[in-house]
PyMOL CGO cylinders between C-alpha atoms (Angstrom):
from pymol import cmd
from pymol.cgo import CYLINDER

trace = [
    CYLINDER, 4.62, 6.02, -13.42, 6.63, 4.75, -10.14, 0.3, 1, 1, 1, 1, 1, 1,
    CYLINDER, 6.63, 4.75, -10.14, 7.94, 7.60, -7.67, 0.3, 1, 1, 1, 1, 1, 1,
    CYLINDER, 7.94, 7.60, -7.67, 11.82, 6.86, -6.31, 0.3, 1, 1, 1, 1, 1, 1,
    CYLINDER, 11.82, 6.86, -6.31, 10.76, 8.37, -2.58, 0.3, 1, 1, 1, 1, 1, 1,
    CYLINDER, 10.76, 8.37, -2.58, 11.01, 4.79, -1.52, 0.3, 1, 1, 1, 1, 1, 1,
    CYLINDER, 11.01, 4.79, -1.52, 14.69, 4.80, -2.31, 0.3, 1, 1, 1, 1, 1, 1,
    CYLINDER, 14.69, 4.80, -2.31, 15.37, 6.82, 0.74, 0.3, 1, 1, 1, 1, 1, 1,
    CYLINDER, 15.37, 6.82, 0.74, 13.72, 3.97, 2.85, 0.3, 1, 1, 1, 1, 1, 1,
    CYLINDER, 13.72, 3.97, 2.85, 16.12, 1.54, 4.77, 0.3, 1, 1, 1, 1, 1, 1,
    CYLINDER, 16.12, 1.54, 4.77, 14.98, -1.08, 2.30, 0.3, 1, 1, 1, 1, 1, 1,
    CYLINDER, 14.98, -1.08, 2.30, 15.78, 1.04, -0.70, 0.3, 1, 1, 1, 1, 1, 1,
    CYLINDER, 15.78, 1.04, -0.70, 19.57, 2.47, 0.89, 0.3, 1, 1, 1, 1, 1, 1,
    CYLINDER, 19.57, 2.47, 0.89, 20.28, -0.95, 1.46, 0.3, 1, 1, 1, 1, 1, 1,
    CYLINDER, 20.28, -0.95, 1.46, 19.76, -2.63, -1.94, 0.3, 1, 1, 1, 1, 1, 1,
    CYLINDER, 19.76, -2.63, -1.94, 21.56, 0.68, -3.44, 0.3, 1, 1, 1, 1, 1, 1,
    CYLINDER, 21.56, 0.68, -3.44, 24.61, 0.17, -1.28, 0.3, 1, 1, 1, 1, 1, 1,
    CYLINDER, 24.61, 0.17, -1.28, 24.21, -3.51, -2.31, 0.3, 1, 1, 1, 1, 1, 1,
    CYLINDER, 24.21, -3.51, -2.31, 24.31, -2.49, -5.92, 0.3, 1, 1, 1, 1, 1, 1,
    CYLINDER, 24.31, -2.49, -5.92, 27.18, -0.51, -5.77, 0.3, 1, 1, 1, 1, 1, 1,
    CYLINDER, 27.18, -0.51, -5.77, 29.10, -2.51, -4.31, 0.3, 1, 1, 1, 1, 1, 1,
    CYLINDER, 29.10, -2.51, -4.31, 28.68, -5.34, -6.83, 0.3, 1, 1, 1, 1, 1, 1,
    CYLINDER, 28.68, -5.34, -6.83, 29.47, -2.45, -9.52, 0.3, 1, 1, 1, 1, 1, 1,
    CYLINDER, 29.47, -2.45, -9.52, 32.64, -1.82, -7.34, 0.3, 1, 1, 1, 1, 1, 1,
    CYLINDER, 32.64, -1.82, -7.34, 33.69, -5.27, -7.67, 0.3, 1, 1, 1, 1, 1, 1,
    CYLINDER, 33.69, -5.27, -7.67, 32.58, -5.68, -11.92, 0.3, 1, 1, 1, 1, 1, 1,
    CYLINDER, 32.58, -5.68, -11.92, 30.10, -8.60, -10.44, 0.3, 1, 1, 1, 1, 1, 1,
    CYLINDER, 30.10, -8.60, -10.44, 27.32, -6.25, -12.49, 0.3, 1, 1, 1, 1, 1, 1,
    CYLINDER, 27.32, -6.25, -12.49, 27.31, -3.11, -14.39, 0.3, 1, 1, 1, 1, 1, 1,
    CYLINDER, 27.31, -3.11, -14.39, 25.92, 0.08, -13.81, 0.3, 1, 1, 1, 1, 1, 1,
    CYLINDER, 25.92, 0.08, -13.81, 22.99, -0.60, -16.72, 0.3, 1, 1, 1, 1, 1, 1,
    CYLINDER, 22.99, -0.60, -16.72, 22.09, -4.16, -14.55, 0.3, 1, 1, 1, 1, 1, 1,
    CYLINDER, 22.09, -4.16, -14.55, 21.88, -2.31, -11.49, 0.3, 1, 1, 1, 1, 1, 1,
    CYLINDER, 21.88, -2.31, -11.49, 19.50, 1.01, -12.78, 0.3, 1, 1, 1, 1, 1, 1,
    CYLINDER, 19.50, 1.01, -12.78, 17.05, -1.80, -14.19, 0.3, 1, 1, 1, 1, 1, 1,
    CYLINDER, 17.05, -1.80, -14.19, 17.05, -3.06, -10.43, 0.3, 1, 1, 1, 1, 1, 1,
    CYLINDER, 17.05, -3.06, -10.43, 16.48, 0.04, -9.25, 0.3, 1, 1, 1, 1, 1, 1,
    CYLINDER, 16.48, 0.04, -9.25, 13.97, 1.30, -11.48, 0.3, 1, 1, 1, 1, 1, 1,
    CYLINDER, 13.97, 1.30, -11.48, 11.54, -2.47, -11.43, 0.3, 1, 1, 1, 1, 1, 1,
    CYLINDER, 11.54, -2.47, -11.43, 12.18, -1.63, -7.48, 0.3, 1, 1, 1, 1, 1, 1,
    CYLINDER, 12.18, -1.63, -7.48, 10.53, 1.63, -7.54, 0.3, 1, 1, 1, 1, 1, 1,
    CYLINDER, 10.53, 1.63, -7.54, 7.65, 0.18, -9.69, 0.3, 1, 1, 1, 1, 1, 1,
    CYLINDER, 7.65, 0.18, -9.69, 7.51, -2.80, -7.40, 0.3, 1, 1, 1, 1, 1, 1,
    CYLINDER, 7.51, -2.80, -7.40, 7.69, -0.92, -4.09, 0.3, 1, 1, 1, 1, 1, 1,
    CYLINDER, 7.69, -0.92, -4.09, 4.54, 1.51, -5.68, 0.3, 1, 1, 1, 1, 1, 1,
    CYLINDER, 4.54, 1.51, -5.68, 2.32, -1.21, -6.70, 0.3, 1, 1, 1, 1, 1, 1,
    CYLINDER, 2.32, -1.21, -6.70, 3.06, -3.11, -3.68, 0.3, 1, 1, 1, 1, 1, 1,
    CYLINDER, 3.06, -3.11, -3.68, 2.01, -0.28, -1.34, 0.3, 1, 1, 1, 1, 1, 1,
    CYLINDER, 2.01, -0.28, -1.34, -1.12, 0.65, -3.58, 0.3, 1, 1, 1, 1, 1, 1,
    CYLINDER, -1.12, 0.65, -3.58, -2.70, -2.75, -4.22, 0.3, 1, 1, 1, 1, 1, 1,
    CYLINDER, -2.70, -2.75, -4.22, -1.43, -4.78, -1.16, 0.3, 1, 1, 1, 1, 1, 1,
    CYLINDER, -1.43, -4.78, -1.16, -1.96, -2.66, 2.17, 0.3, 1, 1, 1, 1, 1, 1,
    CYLINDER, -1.96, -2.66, 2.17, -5.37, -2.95, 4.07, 0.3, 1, 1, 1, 1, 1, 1,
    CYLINDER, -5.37, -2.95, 4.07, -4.51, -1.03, 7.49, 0.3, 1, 1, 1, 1, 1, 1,
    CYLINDER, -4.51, -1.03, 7.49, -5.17, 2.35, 6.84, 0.3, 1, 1, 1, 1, 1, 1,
    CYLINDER, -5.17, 2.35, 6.84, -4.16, 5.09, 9.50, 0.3, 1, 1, 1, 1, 1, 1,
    CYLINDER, -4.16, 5.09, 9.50, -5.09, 8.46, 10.04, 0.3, 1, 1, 1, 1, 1, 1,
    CYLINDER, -5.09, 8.46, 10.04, -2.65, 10.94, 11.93, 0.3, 1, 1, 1, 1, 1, 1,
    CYLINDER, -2.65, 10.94, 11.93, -3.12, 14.64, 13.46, 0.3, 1, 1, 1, 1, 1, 1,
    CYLINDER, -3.12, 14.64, 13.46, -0.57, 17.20, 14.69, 0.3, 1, 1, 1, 1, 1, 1,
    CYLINDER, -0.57, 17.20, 14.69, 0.64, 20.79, 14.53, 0.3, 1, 1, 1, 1, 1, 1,
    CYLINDER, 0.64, 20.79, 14.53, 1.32, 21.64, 11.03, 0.3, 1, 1, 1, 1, 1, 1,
    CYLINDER, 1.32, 21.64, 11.03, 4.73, 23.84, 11.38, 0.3, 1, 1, 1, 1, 1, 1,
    CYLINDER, 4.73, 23.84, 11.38, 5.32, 23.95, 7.52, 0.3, 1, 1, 1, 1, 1, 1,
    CYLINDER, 5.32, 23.95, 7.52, 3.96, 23.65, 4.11, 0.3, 1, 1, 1, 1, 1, 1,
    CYLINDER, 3.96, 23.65, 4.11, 5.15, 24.26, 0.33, 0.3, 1, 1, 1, 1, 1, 1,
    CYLINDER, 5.15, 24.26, 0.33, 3.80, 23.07, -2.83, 0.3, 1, 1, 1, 1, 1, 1,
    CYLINDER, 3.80, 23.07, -2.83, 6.22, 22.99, -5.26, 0.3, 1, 1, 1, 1, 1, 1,
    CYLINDER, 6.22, 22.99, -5.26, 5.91, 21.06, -9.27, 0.3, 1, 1, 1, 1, 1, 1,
    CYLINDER, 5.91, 21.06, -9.27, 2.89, 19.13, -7.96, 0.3, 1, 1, 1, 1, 1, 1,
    CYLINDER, 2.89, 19.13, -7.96, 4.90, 17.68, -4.51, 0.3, 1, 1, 1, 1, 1, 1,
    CYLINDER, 4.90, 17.68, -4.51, 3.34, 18.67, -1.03, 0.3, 1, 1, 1, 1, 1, 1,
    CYLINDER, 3.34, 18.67, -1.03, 5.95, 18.91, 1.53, 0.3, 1, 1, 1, 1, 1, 1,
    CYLINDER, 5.95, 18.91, 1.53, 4.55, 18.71, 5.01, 0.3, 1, 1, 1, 1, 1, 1,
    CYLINDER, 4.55, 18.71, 5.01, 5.96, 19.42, 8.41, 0.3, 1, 1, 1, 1, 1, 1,
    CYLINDER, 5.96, 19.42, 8.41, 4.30, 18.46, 11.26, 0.3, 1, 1, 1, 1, 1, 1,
    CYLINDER, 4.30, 18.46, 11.26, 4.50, 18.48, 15.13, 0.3, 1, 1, 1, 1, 1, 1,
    CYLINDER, 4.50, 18.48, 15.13, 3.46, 16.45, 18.13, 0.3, 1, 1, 1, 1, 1, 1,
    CYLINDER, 3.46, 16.45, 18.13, 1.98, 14.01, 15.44, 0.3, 1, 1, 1, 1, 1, 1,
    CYLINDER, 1.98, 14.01, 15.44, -0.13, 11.11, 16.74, 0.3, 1, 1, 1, 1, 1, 1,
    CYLINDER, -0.13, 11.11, 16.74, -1.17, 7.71, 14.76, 0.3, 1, 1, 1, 1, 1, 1,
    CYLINDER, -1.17, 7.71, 14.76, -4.32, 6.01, 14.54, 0.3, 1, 1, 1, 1, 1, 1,
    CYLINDER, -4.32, 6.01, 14.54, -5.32, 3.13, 12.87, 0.3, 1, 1, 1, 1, 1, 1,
    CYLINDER, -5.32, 3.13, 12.87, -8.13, 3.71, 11.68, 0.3, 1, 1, 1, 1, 1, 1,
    CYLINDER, -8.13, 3.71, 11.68, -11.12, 2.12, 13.12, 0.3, 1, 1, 1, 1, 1, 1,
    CYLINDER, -11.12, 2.12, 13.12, -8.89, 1.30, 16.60, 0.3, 1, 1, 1, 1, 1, 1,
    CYLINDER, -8.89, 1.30, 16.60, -8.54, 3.74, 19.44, 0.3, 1, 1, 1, 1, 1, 1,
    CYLINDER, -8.54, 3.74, 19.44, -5.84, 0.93, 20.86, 0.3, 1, 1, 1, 1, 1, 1,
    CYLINDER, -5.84, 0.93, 20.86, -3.39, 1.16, 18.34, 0.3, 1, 1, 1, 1, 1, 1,
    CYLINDER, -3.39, 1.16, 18.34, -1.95, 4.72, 18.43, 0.3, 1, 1, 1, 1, 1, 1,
    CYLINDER, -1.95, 4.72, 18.43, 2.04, 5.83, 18.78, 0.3, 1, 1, 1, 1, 1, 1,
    CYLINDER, 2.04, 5.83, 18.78, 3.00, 9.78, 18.85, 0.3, 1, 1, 1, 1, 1, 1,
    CYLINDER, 3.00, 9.78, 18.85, 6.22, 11.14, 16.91, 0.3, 1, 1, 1, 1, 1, 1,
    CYLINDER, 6.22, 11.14, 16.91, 7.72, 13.81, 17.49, 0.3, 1, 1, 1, 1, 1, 1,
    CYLINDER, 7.72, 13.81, 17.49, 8.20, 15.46, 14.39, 0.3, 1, 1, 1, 1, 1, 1,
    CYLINDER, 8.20, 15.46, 14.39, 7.19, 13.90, 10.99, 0.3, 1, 1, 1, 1, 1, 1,
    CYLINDER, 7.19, 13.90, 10.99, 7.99, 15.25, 7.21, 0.3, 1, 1, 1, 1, 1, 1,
    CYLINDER, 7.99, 15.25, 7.21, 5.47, 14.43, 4.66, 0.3, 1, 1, 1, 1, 1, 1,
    CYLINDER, 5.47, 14.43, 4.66, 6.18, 14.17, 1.21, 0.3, 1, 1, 1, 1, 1, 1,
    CYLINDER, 6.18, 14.17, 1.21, 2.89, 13.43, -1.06, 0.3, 1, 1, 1, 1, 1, 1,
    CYLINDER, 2.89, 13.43, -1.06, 3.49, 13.52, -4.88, 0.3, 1, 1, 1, 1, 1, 1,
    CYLINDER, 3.49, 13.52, -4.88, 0.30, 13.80, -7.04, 0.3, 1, 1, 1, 1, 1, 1,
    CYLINDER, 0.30, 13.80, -7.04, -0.62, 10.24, -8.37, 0.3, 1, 1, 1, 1, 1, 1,
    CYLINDER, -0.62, 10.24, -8.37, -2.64, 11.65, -11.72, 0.3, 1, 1, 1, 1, 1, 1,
    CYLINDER, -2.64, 11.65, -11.72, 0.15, 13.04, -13.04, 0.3, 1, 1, 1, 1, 1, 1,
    CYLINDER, 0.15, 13.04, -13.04, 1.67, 11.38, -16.27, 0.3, 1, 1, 1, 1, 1, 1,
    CYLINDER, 1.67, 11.38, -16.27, 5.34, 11.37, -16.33, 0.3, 1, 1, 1, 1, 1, 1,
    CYLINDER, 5.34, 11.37, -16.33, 5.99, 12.97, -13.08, 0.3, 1, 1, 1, 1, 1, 1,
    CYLINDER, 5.99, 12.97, -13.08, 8.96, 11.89, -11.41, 0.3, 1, 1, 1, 1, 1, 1,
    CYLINDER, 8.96, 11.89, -11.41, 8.52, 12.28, -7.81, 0.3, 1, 1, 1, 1, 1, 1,
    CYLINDER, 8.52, 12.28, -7.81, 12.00, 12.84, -5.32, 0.3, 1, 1, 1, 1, 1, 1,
    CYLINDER, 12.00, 12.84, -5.32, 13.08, 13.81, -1.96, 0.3, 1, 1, 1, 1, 1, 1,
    CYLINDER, 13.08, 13.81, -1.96, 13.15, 17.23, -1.89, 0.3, 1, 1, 1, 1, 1, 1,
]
cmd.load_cgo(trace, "trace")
């Protein structure tokens, strides 16, 4: 199971625009690039899960909340980072959306809401 959130990253915009484009010009076809795009979600999972050490911990004003088909959507306020372990390495934000999809779930297909 590999969620597609990590499409809507800068990394993930960037190799779709990249695909389409070389769809645009018949360099590839659109088959090619949705087996890019789908090993990219599996890689981009499995690469978060198995390769990250830092962990960080974060507080704020929760505005909003829904649970909706197994997805949390947070909103939060006035958030502040922490790596964990540090009281030196800390940034604030704003506001921050939170999108957690639950990982035990066969088949589910996690996406921006």
């Amino acid at each position: 199971m590999s969620y597609q959130l990590y499409r809507n990253t800068t990394l993930g915009q960037s190799l779709q625009e990249t695909l389409e484009e070389l769809i645009q010009t018949q360099q590839i076809d659109p088959d090619l690039a949705l087996i890019v795009l789908l090993q990219f979600d599996k890689t981009i999972n499995s690469a978060l899960a198995n390769r990250l050490r830092t962990r960080m911990s974060f507080k704020g004003h929760l505005r909003t909340y829904r649970f909706c088909d197994s997805v949390w959507t947070l909103i939060v306020e006035n958030a502040e980072f922490r790596e964990t372990g540090s009281d030196t390495h800390s940034f604030k934000v704003d506001k921050l959306k939170v999108v957690a999809c639950d990982g035990k779930t066969s088949g589910l297909e996690c996406k921006e809401l």
